[in-house]
N, C-alpha and C positions, 0 to 999 in steps of 0.2 A: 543631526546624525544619530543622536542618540532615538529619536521616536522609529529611524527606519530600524535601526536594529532590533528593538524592538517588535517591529512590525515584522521581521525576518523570525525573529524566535517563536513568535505565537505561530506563523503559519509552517517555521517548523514542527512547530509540538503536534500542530492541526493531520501535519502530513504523514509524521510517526503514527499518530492515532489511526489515520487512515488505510494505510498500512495494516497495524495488526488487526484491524476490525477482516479485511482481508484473508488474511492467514486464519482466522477465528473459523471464518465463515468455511475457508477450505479445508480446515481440519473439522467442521462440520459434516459439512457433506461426504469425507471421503470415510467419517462415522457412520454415516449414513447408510452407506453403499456396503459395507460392512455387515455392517445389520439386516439387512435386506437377503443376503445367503443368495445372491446372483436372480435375485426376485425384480431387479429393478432396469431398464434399459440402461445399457455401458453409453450408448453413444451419447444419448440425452447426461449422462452424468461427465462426460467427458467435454462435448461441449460447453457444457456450463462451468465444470474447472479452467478450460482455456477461457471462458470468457472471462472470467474470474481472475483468474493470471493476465491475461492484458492488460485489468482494471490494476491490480498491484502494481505489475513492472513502469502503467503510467505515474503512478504515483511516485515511484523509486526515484523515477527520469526527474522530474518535480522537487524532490528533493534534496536530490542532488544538486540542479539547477541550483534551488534554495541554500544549501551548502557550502556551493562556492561563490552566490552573492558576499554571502555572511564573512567569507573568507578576503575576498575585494573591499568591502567593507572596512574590516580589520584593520587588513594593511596596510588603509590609504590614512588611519588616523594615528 
């Protein structure tokens, strides 16, 4: 019991990481487009932010999942 909780915590920490690497990247690019003074196609930069937010909100869902293993987990001991 105790090696899965473990196992739950490290691919917690794995999916936090994941996450703000995420957000890094989207407050990136939205740097970017910034700087650019309307020099840069919106559509290409907006696509790539939704593609970007899909890849997060997967991760959230994962998390979450992760979350309430950890919480079933808990409980049952």
């Amino acid at each position: 019991m105790q090696d899965v909780a473990e196992i739950y915590q490290q691919e917690e920490i794995h999916l936090l990481g994941m996450i703000q690497v995420c957000e890094t990247c989207r407050d990136i690019i939205l740097n970017f487009v910034r700087q650019q003074n309307g020099k840069i196609n919106g559509i290409v930069m907006e696509d790539l932010l939704i593609s970007l937010f899909k890849v997060e909100m997967e991760q959230r869902e994962n998390l979450l999942h992760m979350q309430l293993a950890k919480a079933r987990l808990s409980s049952a001991t």
